[in-house]
N, C-alpha and C positions, 0 to 999 in steps of 0.2 A: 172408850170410844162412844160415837151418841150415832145412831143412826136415826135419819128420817126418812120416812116414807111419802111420795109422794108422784105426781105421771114422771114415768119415765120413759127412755125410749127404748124401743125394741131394734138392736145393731144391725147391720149389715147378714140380707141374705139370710138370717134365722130369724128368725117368727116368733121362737119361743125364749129368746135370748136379750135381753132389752138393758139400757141404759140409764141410771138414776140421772138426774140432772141437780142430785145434794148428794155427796157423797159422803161416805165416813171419814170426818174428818179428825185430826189428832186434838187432844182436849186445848192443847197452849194456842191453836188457830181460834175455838170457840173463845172471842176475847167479850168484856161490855162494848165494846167499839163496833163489833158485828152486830150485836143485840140493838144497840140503839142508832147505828151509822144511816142515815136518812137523805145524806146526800149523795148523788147522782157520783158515780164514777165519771169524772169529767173525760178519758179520754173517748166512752163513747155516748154518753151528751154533746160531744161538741160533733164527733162522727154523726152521728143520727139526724144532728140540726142539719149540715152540712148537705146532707143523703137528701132528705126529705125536698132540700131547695136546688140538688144539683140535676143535672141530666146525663151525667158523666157517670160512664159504667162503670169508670173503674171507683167510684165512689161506694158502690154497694157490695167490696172489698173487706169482710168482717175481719179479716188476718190484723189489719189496722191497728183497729183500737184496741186487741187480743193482742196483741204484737207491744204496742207501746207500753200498755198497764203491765206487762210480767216486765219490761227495761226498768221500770219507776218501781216497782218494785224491787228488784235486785240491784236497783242503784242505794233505795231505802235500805235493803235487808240483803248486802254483800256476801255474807257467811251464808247465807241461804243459795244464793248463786254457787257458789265456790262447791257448798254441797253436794247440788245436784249434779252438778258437772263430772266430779268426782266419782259420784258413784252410779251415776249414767250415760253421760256424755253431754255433748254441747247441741242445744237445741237451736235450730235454724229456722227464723222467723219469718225470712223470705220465700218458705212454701209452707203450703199448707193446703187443710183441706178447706171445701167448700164450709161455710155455717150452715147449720141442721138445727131446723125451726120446730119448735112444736104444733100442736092443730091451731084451729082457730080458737083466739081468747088465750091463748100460754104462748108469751112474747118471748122465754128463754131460748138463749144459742148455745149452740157446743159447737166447738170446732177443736183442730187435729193439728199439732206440729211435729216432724218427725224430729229426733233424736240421733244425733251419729254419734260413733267412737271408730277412731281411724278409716274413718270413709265410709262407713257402713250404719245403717239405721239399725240402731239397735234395739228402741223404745218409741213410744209416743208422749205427748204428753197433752191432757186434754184441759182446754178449759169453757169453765159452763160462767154465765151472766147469766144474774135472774132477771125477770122480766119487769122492776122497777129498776133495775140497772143502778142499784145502791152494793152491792155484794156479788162475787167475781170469784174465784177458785180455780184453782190449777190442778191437776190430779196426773203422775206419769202410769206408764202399763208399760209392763215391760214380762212376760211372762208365753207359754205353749199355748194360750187360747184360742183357737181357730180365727175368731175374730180381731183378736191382738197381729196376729200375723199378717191375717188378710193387710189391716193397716200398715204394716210395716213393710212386707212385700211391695203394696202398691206405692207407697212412700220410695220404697228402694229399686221399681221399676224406673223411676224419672230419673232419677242419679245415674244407672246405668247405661239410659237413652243420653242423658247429659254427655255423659264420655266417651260413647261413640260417635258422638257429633262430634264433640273437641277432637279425637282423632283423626275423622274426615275432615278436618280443617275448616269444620262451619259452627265454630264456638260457638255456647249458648250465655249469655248474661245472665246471675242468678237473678235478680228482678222479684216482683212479686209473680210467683207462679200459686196458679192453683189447681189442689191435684184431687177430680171427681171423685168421691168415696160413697160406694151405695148407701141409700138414704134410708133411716128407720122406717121399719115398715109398719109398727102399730106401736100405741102408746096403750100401758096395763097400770097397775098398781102394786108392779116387782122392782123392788132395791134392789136391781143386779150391780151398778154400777161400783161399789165403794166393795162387796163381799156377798157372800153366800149365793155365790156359783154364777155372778156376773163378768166381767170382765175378767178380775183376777186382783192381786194383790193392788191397793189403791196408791200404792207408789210415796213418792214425794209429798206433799199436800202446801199447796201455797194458799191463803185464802183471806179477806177481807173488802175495806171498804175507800171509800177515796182515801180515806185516810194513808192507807196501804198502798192506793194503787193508780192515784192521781198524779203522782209526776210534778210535773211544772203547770198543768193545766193544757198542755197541747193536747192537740185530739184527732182532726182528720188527717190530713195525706203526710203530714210532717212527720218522723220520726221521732219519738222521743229525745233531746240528746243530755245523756249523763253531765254532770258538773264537770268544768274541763279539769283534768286532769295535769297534773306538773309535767312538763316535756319532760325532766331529769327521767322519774321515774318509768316513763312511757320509753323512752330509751332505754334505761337501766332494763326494764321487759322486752323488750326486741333483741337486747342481745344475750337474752336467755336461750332464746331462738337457735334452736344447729341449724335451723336449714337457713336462714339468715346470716349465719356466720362464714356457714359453706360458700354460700354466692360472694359474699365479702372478701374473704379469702381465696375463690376461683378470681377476683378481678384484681386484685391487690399482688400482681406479681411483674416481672421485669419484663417477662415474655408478651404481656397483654400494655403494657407503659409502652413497647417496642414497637406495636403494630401500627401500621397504616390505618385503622379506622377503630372510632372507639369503642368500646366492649358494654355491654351493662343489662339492667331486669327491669323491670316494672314488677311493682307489688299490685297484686287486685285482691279482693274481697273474696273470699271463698269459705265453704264448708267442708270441714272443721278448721281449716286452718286457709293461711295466705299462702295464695300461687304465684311462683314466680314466671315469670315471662321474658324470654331474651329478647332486647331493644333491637330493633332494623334499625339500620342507619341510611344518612339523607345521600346522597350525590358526591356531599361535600365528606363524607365520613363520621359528622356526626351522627349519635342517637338520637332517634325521636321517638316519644309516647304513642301509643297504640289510640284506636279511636277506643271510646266507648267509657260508661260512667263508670265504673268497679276499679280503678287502677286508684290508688289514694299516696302509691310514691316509688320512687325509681333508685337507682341506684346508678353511675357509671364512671368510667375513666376520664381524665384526662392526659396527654399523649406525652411521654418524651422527646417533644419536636420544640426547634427551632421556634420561638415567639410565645408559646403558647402559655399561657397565664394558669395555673394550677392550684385554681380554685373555682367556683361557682361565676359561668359568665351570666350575662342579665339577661338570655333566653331560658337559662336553667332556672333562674330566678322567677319567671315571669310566668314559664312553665310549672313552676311548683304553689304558686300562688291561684294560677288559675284553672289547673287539671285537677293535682292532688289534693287542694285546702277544700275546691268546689265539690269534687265527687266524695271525698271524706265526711263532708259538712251535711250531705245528700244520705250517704248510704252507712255511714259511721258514727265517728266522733272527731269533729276538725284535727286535734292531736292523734290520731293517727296517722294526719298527712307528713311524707317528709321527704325530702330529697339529698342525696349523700354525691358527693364527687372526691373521688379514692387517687390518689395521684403518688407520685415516689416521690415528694416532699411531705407529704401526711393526707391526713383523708376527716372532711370537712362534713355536717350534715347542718340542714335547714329545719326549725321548725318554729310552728306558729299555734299561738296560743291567744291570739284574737278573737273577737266576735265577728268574723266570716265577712265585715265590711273594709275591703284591704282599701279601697279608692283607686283602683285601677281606671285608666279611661286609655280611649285608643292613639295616644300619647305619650303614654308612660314606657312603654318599650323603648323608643325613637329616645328618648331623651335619655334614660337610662345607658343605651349604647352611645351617645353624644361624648358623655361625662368617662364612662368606661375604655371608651377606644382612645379619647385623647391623655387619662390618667397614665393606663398601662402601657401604651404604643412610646412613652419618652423612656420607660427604664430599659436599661442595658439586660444583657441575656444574664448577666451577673447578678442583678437587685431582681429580675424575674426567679432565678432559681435562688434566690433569697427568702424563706416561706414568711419570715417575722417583715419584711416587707410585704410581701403581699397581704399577709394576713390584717398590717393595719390597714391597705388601700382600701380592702375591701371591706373593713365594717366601718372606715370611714362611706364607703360607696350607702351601705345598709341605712347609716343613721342619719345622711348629709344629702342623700339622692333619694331613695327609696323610698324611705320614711314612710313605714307602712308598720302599724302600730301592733306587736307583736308579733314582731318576725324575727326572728335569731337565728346564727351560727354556732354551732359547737363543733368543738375539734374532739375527732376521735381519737385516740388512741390505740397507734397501731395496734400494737399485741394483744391488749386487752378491751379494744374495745372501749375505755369511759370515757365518758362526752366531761367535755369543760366551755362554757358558755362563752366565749371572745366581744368581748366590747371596744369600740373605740375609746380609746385617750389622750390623742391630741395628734397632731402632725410630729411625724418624726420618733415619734414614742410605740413602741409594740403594743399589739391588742393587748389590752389586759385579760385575762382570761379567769373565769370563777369555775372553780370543778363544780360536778354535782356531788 
């Protein structure tokens, strides 16, 4: 292990208790990469340029570019994600603490992300940028130190004000929150931070230079976003998921195909995991989406009635292209977004693997229903509960109407669940379908 000595800071509320801002780091972190890396960690180079010309408060938001450089890294260094998570839990990027500056002339930040494991903050995890903002480090605390706690308590005061509001029925968005932690109160020349009687055991250690932790080159308000991922396998993950399969299989029965109005969830963003939300329905009995940006995909029925076409109409469509793909694209990773309709002929889902430009304009609804109500309105109740007919209407609908480039259907599989990709192939011919 190498320690360095150099100002730190002195934590929360003790005086005699302070903060390295160089921790002890593991020797495989000390690479030639750190020794000689000279260029700017681009996501807060471009944050900083950004800061300096905006007027926009929420610009001087350090969570940001501390936020994006640990995603680029854990997109670079996977096994290191997986790690942490594993043996601490999943860290939440959308709060945090305030950044904590040094005096005048020491440009370095620390800043605070809490840590859960089943709902509970169980760690922090800190990371320091030095004040040439070439070199970036992660450090977790997870340990009885007076000061560890304070952190994790005040961290786990906001989660539980969270869920007393959601109870009183005045949900809060996670968002970018930020959660005030007392400010150091003098800078010494004590290594408390990495050992010897500082914080506490130095945790995890992530550590380098753009090279590590530059990303794509994004920087200010944008999200990092990972390399898209294959839909197959992003599904193949979702239905790893019990409480995913739960809701599937609470909608997937005779009794709910039977009712007068349709049944279904909204997935939204949450920590540690995705919360489900039961759909309100319109006048008409359909579902509708909830307002707000956190929802990234839904799930619901289609009815055992008289007419009804038992697959994706062109509002679910339209809906899923412009709620889940836009707030995914926002607060996730586009393949996240996806929209499922469960019916007692089989059960169908949407996803997209696009670059987030579908070419929607306020025309494409309208026409879309043109094409859709005068296709399915000529079949008999016979060729409707026909699925191998519908299934070619509608990716003829997909590839011939829509044509919005990375959008697909796959058909689930009842019992278990596996998606198989449905392509048109010609009039008169069933989707062809490619498993994953």
């Amino acid at each position: 292990m190498l320690m360095k000595k150099n100002l730190v800071y002195g934590l929360l509320l003790l005086s005699t208790l302070s903060v390295s801002l160089n921790s002890c780091r593991t020797d495989e972190m000390l690479t030639g990469t750190e020794q000689t890396q000279k260029e700017k960690i681009s996501f807060f180079e471009r944050f900083e340029k950004e800061k300096s010309l905006s007027k926009n408060a929420g610009s001087s938001n350090y969570a940001i570019p501390f936020g994006n450089s640990m995603l680029a890294y854990f997109e670079k260094y996977p096994e290191k994600k997986t790690e942490l998570e594993n043996k601490y839990g999943t860290v939440d990027l959308s709060v945090s603490s305030q950044d904590i500056g040094g005096d005048e002339g020491d440009n370095r930040k620390l800043l605070f992300f809490p840590m859960l494991k089943d709902g509970k903050v169980v760690a922090v995890i800190a990371g320091v940028v030095n004040g040439e903002r070439d070199y970036l480090y992660f450090d977790v605390h997870q340990n009885t130190n007076s000061d560890v706690l304070y952190l994790i308590n005040k961290f786990q005061d906001y989660y539980d004000s969270k869920t007393i509001s959601r109870n009183s029925n005045n949900p809060i968005d996670v968002g970018e929150v930020i959660i005030i932690v007392t400010r150091p109160v003098k800078l010494n020349m004590y290594d408390g931070w990495g050992g010897n009687g500082g914080l506490g055991n130095p945790g995890h250690d992530m550590g380098g230079g753009n090279g590590d932790f530059g990303g794509n080159g994004g920087g200010g308000g944008n999200p990092y976003t990972p390399q898209t991922q294959n839909p197959c396998e992003k599904m193949k993950e979702q239905n790893q998921s019990t409480e995913f399969k739960d809701k599937v299989k609470d909608l997937d029965t005779k009794d709910k195909f039977d009712k007068d109005k349709e049944s279904g969830f909204a997935s939204a963003y949450g920590q540690p995991k995705t919360n489900y939300e039961t759909l309100a329905n319109t006048d008409k009995g359909n579902v509708k989406m909830p307002e707000g940006n956190k929802y990234f995909g839904f799930m619901h029925t289609h009815l055992d009635k008289q007419g009804v076409v038992k697959i994706f109409s062109p509002m679910d469509v339209s809906t899923f292209l412009t709620t889940c793909v836009g707030n995914a694209k926002s607060k996730g990773s586009i393949t996240d977004a996806y929209a499922m309709v469960i019916t007692s002929q089989g059960n169908y889902i949407l996803k997209y693997s696009g670059n987030g430009n579908t070419g929607m304009n306020s025309n494409s609804l309208g026409n879309w229903n043109s094409w859709y109500v005068d296709t399915f309105e000529r079949l008999t109740q016979e060729e409707l509960n026909n699925p191998t007919k519908i299934e070619e209407l509608f990716t003829q609908f997909l590839e011939q109407v829509v044509k919005v480039d990375g959008l697909d259907i796959y058909k689930s599989e009842k019992e278990t669940g596996t998606p198989s990709k449905l392509n048109y192939d010609g009039k008169d011919k069933p989707a062809k379908p490619t498993p994953c």
